[in-house]
C-alpha positions in Angstrom: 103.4 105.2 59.6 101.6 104.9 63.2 101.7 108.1 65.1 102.2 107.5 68.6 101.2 110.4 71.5 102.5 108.8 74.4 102.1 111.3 77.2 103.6 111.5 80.3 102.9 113.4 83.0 103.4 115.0 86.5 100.1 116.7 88.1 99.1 118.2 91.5 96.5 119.5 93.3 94.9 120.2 96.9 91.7 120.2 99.5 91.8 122.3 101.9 89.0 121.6 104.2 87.9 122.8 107.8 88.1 120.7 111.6 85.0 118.9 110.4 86.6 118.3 107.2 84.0 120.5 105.1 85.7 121.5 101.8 86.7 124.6 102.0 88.9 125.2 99.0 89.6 122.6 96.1 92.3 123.4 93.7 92.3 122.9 90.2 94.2 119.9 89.0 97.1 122.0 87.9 100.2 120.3 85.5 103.7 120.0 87.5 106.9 120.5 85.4 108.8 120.1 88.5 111.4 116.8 88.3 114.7 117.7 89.4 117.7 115.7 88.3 117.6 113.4 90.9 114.2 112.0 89.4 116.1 110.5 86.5 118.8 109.3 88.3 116.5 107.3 90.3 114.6 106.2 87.4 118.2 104.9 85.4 118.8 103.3 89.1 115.7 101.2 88.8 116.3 100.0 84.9 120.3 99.5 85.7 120.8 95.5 86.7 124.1 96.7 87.9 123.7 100.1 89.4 127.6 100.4 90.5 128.7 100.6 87.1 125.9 103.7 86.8 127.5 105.6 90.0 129.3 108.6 87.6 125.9 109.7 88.0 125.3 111.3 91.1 122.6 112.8 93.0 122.9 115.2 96.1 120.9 114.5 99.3 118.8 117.0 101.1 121.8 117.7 103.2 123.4 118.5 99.8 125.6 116.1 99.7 126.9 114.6 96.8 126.2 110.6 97.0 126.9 108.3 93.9 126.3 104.9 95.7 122.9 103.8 96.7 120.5 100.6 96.0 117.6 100.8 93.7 114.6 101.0 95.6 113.0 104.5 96.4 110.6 104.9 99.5 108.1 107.5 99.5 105.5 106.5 102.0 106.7 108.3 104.7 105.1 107.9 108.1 103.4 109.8 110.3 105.4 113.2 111.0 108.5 111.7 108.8 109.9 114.6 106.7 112.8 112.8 105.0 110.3 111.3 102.6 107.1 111.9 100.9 105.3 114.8 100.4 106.6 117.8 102.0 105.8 121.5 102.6 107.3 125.0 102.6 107.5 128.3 102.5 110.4 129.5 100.2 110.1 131.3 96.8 113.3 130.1 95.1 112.7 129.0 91.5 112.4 125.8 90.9 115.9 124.6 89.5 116.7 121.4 87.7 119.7 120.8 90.4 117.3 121.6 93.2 118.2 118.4 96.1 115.6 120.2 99.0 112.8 122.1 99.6 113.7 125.6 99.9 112.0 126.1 103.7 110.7 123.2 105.2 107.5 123.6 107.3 108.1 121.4 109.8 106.3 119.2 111.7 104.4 119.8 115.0 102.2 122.2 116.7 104.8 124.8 117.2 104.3 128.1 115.8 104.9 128.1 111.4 104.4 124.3 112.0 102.1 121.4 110.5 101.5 118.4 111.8 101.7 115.7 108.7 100.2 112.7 108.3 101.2 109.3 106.8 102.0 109.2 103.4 99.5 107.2 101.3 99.5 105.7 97.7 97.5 102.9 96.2 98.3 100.3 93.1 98.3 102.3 90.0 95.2 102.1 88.2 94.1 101.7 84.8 91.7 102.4 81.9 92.1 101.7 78.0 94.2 104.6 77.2 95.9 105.6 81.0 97.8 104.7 83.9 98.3 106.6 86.7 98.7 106.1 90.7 98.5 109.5 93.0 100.5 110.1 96.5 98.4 112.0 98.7 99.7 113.8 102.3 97.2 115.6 104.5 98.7 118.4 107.0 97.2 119.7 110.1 97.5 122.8 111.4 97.3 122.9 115.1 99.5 125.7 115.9 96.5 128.6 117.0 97.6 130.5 114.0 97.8 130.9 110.2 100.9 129.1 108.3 101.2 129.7 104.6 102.6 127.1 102.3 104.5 128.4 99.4 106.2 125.0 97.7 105.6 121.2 97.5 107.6 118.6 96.9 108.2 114.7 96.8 111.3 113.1 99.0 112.3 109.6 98.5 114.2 107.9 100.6 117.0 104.9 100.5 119.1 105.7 104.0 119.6 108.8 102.6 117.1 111.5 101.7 116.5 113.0 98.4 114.7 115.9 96.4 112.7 114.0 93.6 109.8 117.0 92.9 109.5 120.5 93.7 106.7 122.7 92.4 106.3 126.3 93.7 102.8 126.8 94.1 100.7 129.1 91.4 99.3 131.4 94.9 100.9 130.4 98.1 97.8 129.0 100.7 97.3 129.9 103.9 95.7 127.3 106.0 94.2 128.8 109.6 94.1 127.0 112.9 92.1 123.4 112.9 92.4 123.9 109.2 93.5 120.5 106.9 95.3 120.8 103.6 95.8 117.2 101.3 98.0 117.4 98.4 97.7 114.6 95.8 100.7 114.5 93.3 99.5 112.6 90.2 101.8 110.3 88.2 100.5 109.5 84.9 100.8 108.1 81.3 98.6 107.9 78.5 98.1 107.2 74.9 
């Protein structure tokens, strides 16, 4: 009998680099164990030719509320300063929970005081060798508020007219990122024999 080792996985990490983008601090590619429910709802939503007859399975929005009909297709490239998808920041503690639908504090974006300013979100074609596949969504965030803001949590919204929760990791030490300073997180999604 064949053994197969399939493994999937979910990994993150994160430059944080000065205003004339000198690395400052590069994280260590760290493993994520951080899908929430609605990841696999969206994932039985993509395989289901008729999604209706899947809508006893529901997933909650970031407003938390409880939606059961919505098409297939899952954005994630938010834009420029878009927080109801892509990668987004905050600075809550809570414990990440399977039923999690938001980030626990969203960092929002702008120069304000606690603020970030985020970029676009970006993501390329997966891409391959013999034994993996993988294709990585990065963000970069900006702070221009003429002070320190510390980021305690990441996470992944998607987006199909209504906003959802797909990946929330709390980080391992929160980061404080100073004026001028940049911080891009990559979230890595993988498979491999």
């Amino acid at each position: 009998m064949t053994k197969h080792s399939n493994k999937s996985s979910l990994l993150y990490n994160y430059i944080i680099t000065d205003e004339n983008n000198k690395i400052i601090k590069k994280s260590r590619v760290k493993k994520a164990e951080s899908y929430v429910a609605n990841f696999i709802n969206t994932l039985c939503a993509c395989f289901a030719e008729d999604w209706y007859r899947w809508s006893a399975v529901p997933m909650i929005t970031t407003t938390g509320i409880l939606y059961t009909k919505y098409n297939k297709a899952m954005s994630i490239n938010g834009a420029l300063g878009d927080l109801t998808r892509g990668i987004i920041v905050g600075s809550g503690t809570t414990a990440v929970d399977i039923e999690d639908y938001r980030i626990d504090t969203i960092i929002a974006h702008g120069t304000g005081a606690g603020q970030l300013q985020y970029s676009a979100v970006s993501f390329g074609a997966p891409t391959q060798t013999a034994s993996v596949i993988k294709f990585i969504v990065t963000r970069t965030l900006t702070n221009g508020t003429g002070s320190d803001v510390t980021i305690r949590e990441i996470g992944l919204y998607g987006l199909n007219g209504n906003s959802f929760l797909l990946i929330r990791d709390i980080l391992t030490s929160p980061e404080t990122i100073a004026n001028n300073e940049k911080i891009t997180f990559n979230y890595t999604i993988q498979t491999s024999l």
